[in-house]
DODREN-703818 format. One record per atom (N, C-alpha, C, O, CB): residue in one letter; y negated, x, z. Coordinates in steps of 0.2 Angstrom, whole numbers, plus 5000, padded with zeros to 4 digits. Atoms other than C-alpha are relative to their C-alpha. Last residue first. Glycine has a CB too. Example, Ala and Ser with C-alpha at 12.3 -4.5 7.8 and 13.67 -1.06 7.14 Angstrom:
BEGIN
S500649964999
S500550685036
S499549965003
S498949995004
S499850024993
A500650045000
A502250625039
A499450045000
A499550095003
A500049955006
end
This chain:
BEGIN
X500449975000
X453453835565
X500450085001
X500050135002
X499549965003
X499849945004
X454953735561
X499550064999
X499550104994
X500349984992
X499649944999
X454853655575
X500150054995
X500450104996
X500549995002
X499550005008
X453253585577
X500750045003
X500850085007
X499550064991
X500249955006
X452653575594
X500449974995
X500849924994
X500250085002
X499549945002
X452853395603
X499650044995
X499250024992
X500749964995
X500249935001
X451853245611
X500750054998
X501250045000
X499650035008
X500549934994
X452153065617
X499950054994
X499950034988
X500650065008
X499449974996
X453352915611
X499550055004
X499550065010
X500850034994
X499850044995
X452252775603
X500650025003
X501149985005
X500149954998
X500450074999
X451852865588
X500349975002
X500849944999
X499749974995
X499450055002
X452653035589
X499849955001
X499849945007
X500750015002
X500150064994
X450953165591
X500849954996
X501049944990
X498949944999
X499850035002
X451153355584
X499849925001
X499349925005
X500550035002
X499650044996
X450453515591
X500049914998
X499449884999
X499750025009
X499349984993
X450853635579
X499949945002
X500449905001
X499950065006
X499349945002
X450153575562
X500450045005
X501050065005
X499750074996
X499749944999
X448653445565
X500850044998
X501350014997
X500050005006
X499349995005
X447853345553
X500250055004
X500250105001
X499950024992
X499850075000
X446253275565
X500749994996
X501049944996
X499449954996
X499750064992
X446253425574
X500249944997
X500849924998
X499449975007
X500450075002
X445953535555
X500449955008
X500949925008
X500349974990
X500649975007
X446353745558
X499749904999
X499149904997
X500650064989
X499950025004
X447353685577
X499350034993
X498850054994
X500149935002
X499149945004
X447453805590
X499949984993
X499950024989
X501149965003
X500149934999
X445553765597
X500950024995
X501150064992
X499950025010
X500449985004
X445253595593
X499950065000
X499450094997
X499549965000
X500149995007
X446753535596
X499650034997
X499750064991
X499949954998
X499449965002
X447153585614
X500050024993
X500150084991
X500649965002
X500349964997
X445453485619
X500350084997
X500050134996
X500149995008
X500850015006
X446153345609
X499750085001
X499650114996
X499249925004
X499849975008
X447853385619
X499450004996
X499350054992
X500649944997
X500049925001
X446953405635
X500350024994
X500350084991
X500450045005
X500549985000
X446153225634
X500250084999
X499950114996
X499749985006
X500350005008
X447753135628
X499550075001
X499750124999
X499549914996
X499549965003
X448753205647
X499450014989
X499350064986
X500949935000
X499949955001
X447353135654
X500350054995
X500150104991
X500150015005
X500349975003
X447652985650
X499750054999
X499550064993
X499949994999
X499549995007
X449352965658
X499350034995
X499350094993
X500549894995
X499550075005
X448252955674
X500150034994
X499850084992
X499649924998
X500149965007
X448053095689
X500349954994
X500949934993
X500750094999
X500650075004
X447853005706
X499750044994
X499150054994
X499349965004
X500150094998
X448553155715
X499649984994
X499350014990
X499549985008
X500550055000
X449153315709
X500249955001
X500749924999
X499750014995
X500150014994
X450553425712
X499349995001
X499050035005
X500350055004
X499750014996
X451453395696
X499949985010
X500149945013
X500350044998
X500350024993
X450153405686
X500349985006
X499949945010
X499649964999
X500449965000
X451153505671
X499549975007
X499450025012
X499750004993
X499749935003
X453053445671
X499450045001
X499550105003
X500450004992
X499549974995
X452653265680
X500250074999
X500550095004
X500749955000
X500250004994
X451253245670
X500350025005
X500150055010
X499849965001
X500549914998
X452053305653
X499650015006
X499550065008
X499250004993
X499649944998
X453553175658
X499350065001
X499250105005
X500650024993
X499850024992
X452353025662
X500350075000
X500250115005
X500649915002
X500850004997
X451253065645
X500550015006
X500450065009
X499349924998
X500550034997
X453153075635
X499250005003
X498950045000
X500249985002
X500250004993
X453753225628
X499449935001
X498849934999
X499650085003
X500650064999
X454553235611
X499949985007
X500449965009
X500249934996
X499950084994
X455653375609
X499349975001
X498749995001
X500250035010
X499850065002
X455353505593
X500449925004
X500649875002
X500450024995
X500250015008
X454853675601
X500549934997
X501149934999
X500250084996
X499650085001
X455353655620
X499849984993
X499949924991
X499749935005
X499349984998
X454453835624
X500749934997
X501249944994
X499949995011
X499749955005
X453053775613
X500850025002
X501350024999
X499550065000
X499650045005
X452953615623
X500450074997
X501050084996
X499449944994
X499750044999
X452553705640
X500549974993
X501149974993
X499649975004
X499649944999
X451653855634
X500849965000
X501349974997
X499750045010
X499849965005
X450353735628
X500650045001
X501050034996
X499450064999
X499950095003
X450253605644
X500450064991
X501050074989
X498749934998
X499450024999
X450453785654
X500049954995
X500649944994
X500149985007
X499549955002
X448853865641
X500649965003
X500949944998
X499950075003
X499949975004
X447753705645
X500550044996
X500850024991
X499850015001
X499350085001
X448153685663
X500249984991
X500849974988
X499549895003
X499249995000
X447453875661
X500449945001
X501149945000
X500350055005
X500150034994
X445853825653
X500750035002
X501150044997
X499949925001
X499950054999
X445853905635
X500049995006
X500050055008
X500449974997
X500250034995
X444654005626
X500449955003
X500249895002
X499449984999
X500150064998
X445954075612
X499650005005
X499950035009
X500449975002
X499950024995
X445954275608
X499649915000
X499149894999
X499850065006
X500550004996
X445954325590
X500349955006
X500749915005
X499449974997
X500049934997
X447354425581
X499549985005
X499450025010
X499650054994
X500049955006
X447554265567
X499850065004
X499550095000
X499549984994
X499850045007
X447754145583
X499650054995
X499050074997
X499749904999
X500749995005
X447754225600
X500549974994
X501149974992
X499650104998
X499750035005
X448454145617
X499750024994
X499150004994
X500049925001
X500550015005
X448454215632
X500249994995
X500849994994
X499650054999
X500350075000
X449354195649
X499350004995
X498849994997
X499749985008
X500650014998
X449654385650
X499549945002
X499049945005
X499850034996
X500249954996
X451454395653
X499349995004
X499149985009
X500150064996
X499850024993
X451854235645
X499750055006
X499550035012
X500950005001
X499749964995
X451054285630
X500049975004
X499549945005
X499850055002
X500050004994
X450854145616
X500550055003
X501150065001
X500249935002
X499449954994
X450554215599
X499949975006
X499449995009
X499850085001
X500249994994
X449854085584
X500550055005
X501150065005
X500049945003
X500449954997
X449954135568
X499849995006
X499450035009
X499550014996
X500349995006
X451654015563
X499350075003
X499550125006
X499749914998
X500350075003
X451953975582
X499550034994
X498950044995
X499649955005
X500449985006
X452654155590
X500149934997
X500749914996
X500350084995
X499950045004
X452954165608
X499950004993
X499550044992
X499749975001
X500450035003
X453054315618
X500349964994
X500849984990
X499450044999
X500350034994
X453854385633
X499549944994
X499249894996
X499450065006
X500749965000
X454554525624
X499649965004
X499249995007
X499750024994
X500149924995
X456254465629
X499650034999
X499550075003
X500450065000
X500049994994
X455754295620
X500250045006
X500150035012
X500249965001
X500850015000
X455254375603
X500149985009
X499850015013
X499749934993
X500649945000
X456754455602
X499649995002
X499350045006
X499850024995
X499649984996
X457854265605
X499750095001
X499850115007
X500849994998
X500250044995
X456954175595
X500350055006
X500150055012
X500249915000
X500749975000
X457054315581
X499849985007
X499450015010
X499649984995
X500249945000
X458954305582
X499350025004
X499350065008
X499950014995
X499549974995
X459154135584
X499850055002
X499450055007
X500550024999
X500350034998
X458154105569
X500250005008
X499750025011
X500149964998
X500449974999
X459154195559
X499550005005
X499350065007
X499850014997
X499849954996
X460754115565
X499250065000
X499050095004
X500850044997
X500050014993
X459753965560
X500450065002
X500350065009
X500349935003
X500750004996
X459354025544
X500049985004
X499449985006
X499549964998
X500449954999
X460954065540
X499450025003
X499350075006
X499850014996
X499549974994
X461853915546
X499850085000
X499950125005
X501049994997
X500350014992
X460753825535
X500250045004
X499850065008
X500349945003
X500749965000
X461253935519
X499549985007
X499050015009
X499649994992
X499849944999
X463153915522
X499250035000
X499050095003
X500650034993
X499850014995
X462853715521
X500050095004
X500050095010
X500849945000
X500850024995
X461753735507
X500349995008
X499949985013
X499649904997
X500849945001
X463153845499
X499549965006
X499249985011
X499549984988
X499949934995
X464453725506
X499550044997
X499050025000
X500850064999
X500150034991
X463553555499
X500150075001
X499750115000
X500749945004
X500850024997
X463253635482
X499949995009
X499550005013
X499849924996
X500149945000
X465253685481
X499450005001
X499350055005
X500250034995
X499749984993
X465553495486
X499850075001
X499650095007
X500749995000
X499449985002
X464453435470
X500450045007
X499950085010
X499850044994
X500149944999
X463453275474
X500650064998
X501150044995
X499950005007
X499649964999
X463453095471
X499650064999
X499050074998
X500549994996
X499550035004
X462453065481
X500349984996
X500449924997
X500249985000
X500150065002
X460953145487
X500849994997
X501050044994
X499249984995
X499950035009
X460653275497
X500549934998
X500849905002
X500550084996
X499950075000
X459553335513
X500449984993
X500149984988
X499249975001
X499650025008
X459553465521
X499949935000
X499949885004
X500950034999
X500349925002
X458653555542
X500149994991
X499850034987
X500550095004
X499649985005
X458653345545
X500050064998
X499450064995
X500149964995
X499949934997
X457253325560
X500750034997
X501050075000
X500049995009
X499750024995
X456553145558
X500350095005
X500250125010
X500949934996
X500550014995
X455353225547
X500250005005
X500050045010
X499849944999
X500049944998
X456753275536
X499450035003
X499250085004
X500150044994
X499749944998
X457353135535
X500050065002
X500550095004
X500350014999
X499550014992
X455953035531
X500350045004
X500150075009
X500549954999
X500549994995
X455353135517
X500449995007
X500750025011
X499549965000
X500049924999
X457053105510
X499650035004
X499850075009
X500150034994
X499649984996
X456952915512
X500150085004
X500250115010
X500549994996
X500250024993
X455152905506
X500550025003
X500350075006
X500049935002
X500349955000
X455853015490
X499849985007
X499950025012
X499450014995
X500749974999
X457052885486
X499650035003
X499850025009
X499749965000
X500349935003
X458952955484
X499349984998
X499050024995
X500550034992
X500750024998
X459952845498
X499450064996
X499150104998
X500049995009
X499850045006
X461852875494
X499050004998
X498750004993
X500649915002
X500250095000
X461653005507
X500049974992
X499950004987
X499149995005
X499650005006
X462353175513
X500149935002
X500449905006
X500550044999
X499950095004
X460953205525
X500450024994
X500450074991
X499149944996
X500150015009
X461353405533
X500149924999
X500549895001
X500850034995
X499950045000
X461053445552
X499949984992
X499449984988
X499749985006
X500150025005
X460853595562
X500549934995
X501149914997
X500150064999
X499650025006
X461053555579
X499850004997
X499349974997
X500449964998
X499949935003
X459653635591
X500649984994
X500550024989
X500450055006
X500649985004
X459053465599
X500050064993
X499750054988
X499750035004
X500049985009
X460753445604
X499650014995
X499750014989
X500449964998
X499149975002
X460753485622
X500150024995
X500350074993
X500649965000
X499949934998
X458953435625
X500550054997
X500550104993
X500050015007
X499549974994
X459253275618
X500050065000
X500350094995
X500649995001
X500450024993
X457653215606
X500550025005
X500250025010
X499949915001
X500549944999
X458453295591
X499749975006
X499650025010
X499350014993
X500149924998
X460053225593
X499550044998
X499650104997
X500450034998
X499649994994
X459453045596
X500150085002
X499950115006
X500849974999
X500750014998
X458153025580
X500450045008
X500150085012
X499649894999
X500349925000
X459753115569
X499449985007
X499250035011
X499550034990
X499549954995
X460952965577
X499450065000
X499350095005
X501050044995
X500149994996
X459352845570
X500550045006
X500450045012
X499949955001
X500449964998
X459352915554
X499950005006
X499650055009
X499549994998
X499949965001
X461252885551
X499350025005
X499450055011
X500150014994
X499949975007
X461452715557
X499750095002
X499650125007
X499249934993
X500549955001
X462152685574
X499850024994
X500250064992
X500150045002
X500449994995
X463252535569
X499550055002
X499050035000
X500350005004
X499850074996
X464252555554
X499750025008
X499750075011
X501149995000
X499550004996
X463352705544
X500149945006
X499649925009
X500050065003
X499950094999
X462152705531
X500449995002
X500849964998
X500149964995
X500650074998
X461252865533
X500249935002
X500049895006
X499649974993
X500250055004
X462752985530
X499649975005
X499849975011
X500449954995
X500050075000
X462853155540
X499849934995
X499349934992
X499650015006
X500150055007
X463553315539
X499849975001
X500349945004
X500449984997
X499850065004
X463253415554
X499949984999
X499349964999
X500049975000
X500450065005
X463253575559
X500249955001
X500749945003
X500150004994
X500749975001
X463853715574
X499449974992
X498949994990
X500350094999
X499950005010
X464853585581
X499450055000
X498950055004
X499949904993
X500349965003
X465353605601
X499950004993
X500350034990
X500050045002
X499849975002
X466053435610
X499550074997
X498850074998
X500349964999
X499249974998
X466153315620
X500250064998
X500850084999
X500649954999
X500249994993
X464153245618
X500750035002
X500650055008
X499849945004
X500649954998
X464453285600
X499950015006
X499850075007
X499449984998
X499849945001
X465953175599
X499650075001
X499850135003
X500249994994
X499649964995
X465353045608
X500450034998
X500950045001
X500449965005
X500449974994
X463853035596
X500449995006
X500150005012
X499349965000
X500449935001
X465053045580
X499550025005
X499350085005
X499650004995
X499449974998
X466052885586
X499750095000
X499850145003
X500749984994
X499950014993
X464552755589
X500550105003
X500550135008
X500649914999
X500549964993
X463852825574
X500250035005
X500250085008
X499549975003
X500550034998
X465452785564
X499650045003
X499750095006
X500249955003
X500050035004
X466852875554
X499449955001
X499149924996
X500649994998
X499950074996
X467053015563
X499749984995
X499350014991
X499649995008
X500250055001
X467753185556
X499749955006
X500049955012
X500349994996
X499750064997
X468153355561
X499549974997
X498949994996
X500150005008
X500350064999
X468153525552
X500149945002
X500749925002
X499849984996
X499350034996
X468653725554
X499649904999
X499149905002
X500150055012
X500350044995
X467653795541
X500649985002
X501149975000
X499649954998
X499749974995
X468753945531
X499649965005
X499549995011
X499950095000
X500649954999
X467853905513
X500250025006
X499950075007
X499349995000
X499649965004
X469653805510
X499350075002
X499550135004
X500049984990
X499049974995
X469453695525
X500050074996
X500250124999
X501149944999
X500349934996
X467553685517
X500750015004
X500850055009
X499249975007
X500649935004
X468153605501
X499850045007
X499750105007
X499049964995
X499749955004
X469453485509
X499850074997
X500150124997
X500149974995
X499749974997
X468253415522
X500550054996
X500550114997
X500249955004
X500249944994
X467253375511
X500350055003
X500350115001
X500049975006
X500549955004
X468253285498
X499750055004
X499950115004
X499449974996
X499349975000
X469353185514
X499850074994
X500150124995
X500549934998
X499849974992
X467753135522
X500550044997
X500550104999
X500349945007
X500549964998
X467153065504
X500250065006
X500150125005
X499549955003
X499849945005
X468652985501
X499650065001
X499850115003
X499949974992
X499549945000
X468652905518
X500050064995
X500250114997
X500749995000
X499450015007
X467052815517
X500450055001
X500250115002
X499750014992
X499550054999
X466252775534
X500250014992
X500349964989
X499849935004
X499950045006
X465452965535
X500449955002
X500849965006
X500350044994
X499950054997
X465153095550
X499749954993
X499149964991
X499750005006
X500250035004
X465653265546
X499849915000
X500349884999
X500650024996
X499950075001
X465753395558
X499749924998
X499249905000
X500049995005
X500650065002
X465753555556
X500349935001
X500949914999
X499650014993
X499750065001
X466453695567
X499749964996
X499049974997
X500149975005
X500350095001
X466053865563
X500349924999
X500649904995
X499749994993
X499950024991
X467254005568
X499649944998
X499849884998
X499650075007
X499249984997
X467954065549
X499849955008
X500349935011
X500350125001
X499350035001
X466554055538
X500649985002
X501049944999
X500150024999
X500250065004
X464854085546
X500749964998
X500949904999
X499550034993
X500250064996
X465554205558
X500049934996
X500449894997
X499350025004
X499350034997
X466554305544
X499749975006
X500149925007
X500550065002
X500050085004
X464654305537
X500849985000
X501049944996
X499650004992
X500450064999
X464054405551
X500349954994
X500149894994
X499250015001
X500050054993
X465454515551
X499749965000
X500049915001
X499950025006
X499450035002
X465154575532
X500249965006
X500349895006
X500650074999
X500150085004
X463354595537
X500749974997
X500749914995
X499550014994
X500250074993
X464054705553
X499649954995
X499649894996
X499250035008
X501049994997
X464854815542
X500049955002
X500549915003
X499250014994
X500450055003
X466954805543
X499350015001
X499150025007
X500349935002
end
């Protein structure tokens, strides 16, 4: 068997997904159509039940609806992107909910798909087969690039080795609390870091260092990585939570 034949006996055959819907028919269509594509799948029918299954378990996707009995959809996705653990799930909306705000939204929140209801099931597996691509590729590269020692953010390069940072070939002027504060999120590409955490993770063995600091090196941070500070593209702000890189950078 070639090794691209193998990789996409991975995609098919070992992938768990798990579907999280409170309509059965739905769950029961699903699940039917990717049993046949060789997915192995599990349901929950509430938030409550889909986010102690995640924490108990390994899925390499998840389906999810919006309008779900107690934890609604967006706020399960707001959960697993903010937990270290499950930051990394890919993650499909399959939602009744087809205005543009919505869809933005979700795919803000941190959804890698998004589609609208009704739908066609063979659409779903395709888009569900082409996530699962781009995150093994993803993988991959992240995983290349970090045995060489270096980062890569769209045109930016963070070396660990050297403690430098160049954007389009050129070298950054930056402070080195600077570079760790930098080094820091990028490593943790799409977590949201409070002021108290980035302080406790970068000024750790500093006295009488306040939260606003933290703004001061981002601004400082901005106007060198970023091509417009006041619209930035890597480093991020979540209004009224802290600081994050992009992730799909």
């Amino acid at each position: 068997m070639r090794l691209h034949n193998a990789k996409w006996y991975i995609y098919t055959v070992i992938n768990k997904i798990l579907i999280v819907d409170d309509e059965a028919d739905i769950v029961e269509l699903v699940s039917y159509n990717l049993k046949k594509d060789g997915f192995e799948v599990e349901a929950a029918f509430d938030g409550e039940e889909a986010l102690k299954k995640i924490n108990a378990n390994t899925y390499t996707l998840l389906v999810l609806d919006l309008m779900l009995p107690g934890i609604q959809g967006m706020e399960l996705c707001r959960i697993i992107r903010n937990n270290p653990k499950t930051n990394k799930l890919p993650i499909i909306m399959l939602t009744a909910k087809v205005e543009e705000l919505d869809r933005v939204l979700g795919l803000e929140i941190g959804a890698d798909d998004y589609m609208t209801k009704p739908f066609s099931p063979r659409e779903l597996a395709a888009r569900i087969k082409a996530v699962l691509r781009r995150t093994q590729e993803k993988v991959e590269s992240d995983t290349k690039t970090a045995a060489q020692g270096v980062i890569r953010l769209g045109n930016i390069s963070i070396d660990r080795e050297t403690y430098t940072v160049t954007k389009k070939g050129d070298k950054l002027n930056l402070s080195a609390t600077e570079f760790r504060l930098f080094l820091y999120l990028a490593e943790r590409k799409g977590r949201v870091f409070s002021r108290d955490q980035l302080l406790d993770a970068i000024w750790r063995d500093e006295a009488f260092v306040e939260p606003r600091t933290v703004d001061v090196h981002i601004r400082r941070l901005r106007t060198q990585v970023e091509d417009d500070p006041s619209n930035p593209a890597y480093i991020k702000t979540r209004r009224g939570i802290g600081y994050y890189v992009e992730p799909e950078l």
